[in-house]
C-alpha positions as CSV (number, residue, x, y, z in Angstrom):
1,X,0.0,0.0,0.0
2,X,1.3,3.4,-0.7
3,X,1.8,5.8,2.0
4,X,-0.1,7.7,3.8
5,X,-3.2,5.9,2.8
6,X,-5.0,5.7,6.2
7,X,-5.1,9.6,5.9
8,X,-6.5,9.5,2.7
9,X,-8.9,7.5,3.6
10,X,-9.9,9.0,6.7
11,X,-10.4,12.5,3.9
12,X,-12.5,10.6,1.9
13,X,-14.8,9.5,4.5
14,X,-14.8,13.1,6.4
15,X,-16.0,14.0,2.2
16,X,-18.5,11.2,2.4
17,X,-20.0,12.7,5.5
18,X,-20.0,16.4,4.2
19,X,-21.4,15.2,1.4
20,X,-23.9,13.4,2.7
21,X,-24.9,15.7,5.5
22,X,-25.3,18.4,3.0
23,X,-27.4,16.2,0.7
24,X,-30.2,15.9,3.8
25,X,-29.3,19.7,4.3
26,X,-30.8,20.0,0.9
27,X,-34.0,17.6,1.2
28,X,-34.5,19.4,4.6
29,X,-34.3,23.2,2.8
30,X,-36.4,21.7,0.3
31,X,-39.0,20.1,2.4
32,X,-39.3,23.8,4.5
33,X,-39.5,26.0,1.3
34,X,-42.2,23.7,0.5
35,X,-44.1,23.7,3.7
36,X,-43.7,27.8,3.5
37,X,-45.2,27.8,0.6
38,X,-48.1,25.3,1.6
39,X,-48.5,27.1,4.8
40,X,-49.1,30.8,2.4
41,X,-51.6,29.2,0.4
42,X,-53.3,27.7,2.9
43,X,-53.3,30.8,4.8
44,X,-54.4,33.1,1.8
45,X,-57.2,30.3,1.1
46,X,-58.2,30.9,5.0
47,X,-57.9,34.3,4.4
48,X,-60.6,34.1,1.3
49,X,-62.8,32.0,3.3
50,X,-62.8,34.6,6.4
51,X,-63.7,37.3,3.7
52,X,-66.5,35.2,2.4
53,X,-67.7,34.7,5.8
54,X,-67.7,37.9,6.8
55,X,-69.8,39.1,3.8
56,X,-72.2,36.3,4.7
57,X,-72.2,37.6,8.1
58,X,-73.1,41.5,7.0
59,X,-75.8,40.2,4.3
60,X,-77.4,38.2,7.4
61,X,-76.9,40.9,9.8
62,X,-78.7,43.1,7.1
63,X,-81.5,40.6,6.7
64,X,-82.1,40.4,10.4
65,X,-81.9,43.7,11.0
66,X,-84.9,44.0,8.0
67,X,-87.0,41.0,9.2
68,X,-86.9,42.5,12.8
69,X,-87.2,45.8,11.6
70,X,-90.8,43.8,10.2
71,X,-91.6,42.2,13.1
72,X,-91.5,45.4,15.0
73,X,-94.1,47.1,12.4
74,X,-96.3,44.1,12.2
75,X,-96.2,43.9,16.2
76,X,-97.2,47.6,16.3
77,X,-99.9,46.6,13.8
78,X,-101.3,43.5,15.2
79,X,-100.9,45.4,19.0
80,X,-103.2,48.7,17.1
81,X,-105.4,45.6,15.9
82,X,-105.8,44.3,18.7
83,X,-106.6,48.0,20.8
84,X,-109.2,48.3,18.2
85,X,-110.5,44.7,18.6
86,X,-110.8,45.5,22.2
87,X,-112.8,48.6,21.7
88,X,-115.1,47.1,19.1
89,X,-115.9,44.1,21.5
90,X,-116.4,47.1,24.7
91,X,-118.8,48.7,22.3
92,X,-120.1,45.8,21.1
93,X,-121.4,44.3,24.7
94,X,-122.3,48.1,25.8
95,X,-124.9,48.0,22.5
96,X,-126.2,44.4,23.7
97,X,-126.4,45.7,26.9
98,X,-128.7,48.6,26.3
99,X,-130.8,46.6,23.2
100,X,-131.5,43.8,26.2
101,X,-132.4,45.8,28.9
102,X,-134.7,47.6,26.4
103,X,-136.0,44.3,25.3
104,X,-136.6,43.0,28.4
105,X,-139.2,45.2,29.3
106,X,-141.5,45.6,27.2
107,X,-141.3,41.5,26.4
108,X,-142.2,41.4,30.5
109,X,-145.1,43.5,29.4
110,X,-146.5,41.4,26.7
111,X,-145.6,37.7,28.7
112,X,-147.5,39.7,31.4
113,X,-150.4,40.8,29.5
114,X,-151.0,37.3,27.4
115,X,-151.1,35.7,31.2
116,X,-153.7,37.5,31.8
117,X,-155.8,36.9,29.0
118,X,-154.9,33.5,30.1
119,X,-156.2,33.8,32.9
120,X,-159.8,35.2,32.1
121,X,-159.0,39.1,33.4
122,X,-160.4,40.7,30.1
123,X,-163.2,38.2,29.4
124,X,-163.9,34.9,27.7
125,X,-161.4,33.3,25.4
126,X,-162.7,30.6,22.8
127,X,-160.3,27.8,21.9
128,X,-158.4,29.4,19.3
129,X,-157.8,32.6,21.2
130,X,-156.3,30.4,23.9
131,X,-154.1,28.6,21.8
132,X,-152.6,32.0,20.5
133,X,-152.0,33.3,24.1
134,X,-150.5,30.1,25.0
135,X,-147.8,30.8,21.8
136,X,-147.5,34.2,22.5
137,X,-146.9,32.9,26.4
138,X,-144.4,30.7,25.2
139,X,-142.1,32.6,22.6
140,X,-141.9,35.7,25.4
141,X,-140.9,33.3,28.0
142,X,-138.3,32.2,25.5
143,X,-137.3,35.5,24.4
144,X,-137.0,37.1,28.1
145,X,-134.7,34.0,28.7
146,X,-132.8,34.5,25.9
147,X,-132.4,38.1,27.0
148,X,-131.4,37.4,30.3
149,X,-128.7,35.1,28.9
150,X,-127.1,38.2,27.1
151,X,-127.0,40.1,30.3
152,X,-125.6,37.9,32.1
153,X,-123.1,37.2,29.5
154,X,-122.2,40.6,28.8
155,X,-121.9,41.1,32.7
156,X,-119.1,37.8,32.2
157,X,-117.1,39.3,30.0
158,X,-116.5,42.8,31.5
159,X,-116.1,41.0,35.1
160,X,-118.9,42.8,36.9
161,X,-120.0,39.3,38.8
162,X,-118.9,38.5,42.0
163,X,-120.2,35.8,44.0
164,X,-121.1,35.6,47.4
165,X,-120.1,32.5,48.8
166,X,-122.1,30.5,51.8
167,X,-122.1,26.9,52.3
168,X,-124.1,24.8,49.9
169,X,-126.0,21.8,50.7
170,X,-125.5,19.9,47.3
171,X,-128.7,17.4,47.5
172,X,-131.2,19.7,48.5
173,X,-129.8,22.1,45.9
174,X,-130.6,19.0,43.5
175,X,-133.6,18.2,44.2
176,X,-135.0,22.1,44.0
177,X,-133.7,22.1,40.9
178,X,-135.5,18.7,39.7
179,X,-138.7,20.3,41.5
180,X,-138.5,23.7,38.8
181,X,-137.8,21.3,35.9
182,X,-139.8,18.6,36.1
183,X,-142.4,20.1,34.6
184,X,-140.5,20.6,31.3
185,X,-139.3,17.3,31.1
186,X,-143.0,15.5,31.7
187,X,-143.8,17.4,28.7
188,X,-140.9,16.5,26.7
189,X,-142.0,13.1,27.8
190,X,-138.4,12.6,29.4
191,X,-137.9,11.4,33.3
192,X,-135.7,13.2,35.0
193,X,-133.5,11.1,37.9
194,X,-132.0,13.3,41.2
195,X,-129.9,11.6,44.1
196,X,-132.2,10.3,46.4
197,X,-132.1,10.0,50.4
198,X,-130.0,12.5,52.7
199,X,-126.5,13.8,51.9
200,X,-124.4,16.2,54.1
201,X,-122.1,17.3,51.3
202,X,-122.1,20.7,50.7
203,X,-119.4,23.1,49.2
204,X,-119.0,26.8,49.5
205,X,-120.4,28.4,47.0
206,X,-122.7,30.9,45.5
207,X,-126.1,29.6,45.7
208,X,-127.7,31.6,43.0
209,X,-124.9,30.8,40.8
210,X,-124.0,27.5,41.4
211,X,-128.0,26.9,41.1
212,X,-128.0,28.6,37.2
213,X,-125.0,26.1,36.4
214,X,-127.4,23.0,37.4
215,X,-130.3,24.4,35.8
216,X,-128.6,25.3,32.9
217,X,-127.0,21.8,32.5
218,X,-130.2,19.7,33.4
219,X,-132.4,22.3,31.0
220,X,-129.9,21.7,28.1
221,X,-130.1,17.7,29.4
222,X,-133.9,17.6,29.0
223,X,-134.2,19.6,25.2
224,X,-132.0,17.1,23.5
225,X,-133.8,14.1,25.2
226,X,-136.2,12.0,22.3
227,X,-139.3,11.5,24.3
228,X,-139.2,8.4,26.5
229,X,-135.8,8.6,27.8
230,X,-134.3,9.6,30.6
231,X,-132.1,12.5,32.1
232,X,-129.9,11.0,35.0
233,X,-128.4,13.6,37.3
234,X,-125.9,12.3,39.8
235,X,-123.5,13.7,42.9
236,X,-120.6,12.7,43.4
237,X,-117.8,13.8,46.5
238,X,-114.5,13.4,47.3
239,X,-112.0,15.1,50.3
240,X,-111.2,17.0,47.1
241,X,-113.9,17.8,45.5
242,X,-117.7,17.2,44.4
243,X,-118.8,16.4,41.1
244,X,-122.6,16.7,39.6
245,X,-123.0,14.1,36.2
246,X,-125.7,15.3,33.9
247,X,-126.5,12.5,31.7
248,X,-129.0,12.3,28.5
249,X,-129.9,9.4,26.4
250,X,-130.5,11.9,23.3
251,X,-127.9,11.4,19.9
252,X,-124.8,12.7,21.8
253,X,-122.5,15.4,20.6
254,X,-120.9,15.4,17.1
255,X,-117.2,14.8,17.6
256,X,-116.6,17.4,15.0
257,X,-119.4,19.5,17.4
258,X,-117.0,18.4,20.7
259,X,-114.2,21.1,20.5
260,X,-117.0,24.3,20.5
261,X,-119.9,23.3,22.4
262,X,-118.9,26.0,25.4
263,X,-117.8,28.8,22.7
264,X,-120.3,31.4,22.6
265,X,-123.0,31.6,20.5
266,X,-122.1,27.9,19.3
267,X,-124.5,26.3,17.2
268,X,-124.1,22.4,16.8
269,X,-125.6,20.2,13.8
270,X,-128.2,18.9,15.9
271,X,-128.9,22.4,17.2
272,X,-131.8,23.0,15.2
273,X,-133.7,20.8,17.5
274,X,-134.1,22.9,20.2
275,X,-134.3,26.7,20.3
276,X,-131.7,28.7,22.7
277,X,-129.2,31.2,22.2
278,X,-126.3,29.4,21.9
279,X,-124.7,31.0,25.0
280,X,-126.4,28.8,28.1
281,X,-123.0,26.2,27.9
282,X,-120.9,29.1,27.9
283,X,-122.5,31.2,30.9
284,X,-122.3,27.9,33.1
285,X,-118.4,26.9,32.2
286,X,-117.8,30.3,32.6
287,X,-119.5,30.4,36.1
288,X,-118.1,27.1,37.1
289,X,-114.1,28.5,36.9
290,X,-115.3,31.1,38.6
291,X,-115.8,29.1,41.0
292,X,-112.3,27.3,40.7
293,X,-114.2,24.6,38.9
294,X,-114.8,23.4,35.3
295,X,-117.4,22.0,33.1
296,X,-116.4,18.5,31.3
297,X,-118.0,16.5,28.1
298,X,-118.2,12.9,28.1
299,X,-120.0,10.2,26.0
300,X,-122.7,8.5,27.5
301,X,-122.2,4.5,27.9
302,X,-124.5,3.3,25.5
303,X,-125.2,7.0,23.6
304,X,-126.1,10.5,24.6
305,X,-124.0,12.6,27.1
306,X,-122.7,13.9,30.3
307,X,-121.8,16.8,31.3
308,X,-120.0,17.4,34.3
309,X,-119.7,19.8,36.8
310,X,-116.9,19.9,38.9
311,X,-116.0,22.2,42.1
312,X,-113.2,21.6,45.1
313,X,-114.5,21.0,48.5
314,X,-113.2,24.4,49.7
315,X,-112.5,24.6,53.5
316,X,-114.4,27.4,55.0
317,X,-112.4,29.7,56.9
């Protein structure tokens, strides 16, 4: 071997490594540039997408700012609606108020006046005389009653009732009202059923009111009852509270009838049967919550209805 060849050697590996190490030098520049320049276009494609997002942002804060600026007017219109609703419906029930009280006078009068004839004050009737007076009887009566139901009605809706609450014995309070009806129901043909024997359940109440509720339930009961049937009113008491069941044997209630029977001037498709105002249901529920209670429709077992009345056992002070 020549001389000096271990030094030579030892240069050409020192080269080796230079070389080397500056060949991943390289790849390593390389690699960076390339990362720099991945890195600036993903940061100018960021840079797009925060533009675009912010001029999404200012067209939907723009088309808030217009659908709220809508709202607002159409909330000031709806509230000016509603003011003049609300005067409309005050004028409206101050107008039946006055046409009512003016009606029921002179109706009084003329109920008054064919009862007398009736009864034989101005001379002899013959038989078809009679049977006038007794329709002239009859469509007053209905008329005053009618007229009384928009009183009281109107008298609802601008809260000028208030009830004066005593104890209430509940069976006695049944059976007077069975007493005033009966009557109407043995001319309908219909029997009407009351809780019999002694019960000491009573509630605290208004007695006129609470009274008007039964009647107005067992009258309603009776008109839609064929001839025949039967009108079942029973009581039923809890720690909670009592319940009165009005039931009928008559066709029942439409289910598409169901939903308005307590709205106001309400007219069902088996209405036509029997004249009213449409406003008796509607008085009674209306009473009932006044009471803290409510007014209920349910089918009948076999057909026909029940309404019922239901009022808590308040604890009397």
């Amino acid at each position: 071997m020549p001389s000096g060849w271990p030094q030579q050697l030892i240069a050409l590996m020192l080269l080796g490594v230079i070389v080397w190490q500056g060949l991943a030098n390289h790849k390593r520049t390389d690699d960076l540039i390339f990362g720099q320049h991945k890195l600036m276009a993903l940061t100018q494609e960021l840079r797009g997408k925060q533009r675009v997002i912010e001029s999404q942002n200012n067209t939907l804060a723009a088309q808030v700012d217009a659908r709220t600026a809508e709202l607002r007017e159409s909330n000031l219109r709806l509230a000016a609606a509603n003011l003049e609703l609300l005067e409309l419906d005050k004028l409206r029930s101050a107008v039946l108020s006055n046409v009512s009280h003016e009606l029921r006078t002179p109706l009084t009068g003329i109920l008054g006046s064919a009862q007398n004839l009736r009864d034989g004050l101005a001379g002899g009737l013959t038989t078809a005389q009679q049977e006038y007076v007794g329709l002239i009887e009859k469509d007053s009566g209905r008329l005053i009653r009618v007229v009384n139901e928009l009183l009281e009605w109107g008298r609802l809706q601008s809260g000028r009732i208030e009830l004066h609450r005593s104890p209430v014995p509940l069976q006695p309070m049944l059976a007077g009202v069975a007493m005033l009806l009966r009557p109407v129901a043995d001319r309908r043909g219909v029997r009407l059923s009351v809780p019999a024997g002694e019960s000491s359940a009573r509630i605290h109440a208004d007695a006129d009111k609470l009274r008007q509720i039964v009647i107005n339930l067992v009258d309603n009961a009776v008109k839609f009852s064929p001839p025949g049937s039967c009108v079942d009113v029973r009581l039923e008491t809890s720690r909670q509270a009592a319940r009165i069941l009005v039931e009928d044997q008559g066709l029942g209630v439409p289910p598409e009838d169901r939903p308005h029977v307590f709205e106001r001037f309400y007219r069902g498709h088996g209405a036509h049967a029997a004249a009213g105002s449409g406003l008796g249901l509607a008085i009674a529920k209306n009473l009932a919550r006044l009471h803290g209670g409510d007014i209920t429709l349910q089918s009948g077992a076999a057909q026909g209805s029940v309404f019922v009345l239901s009022l808590p056992m308040e604890v009397e002070a």
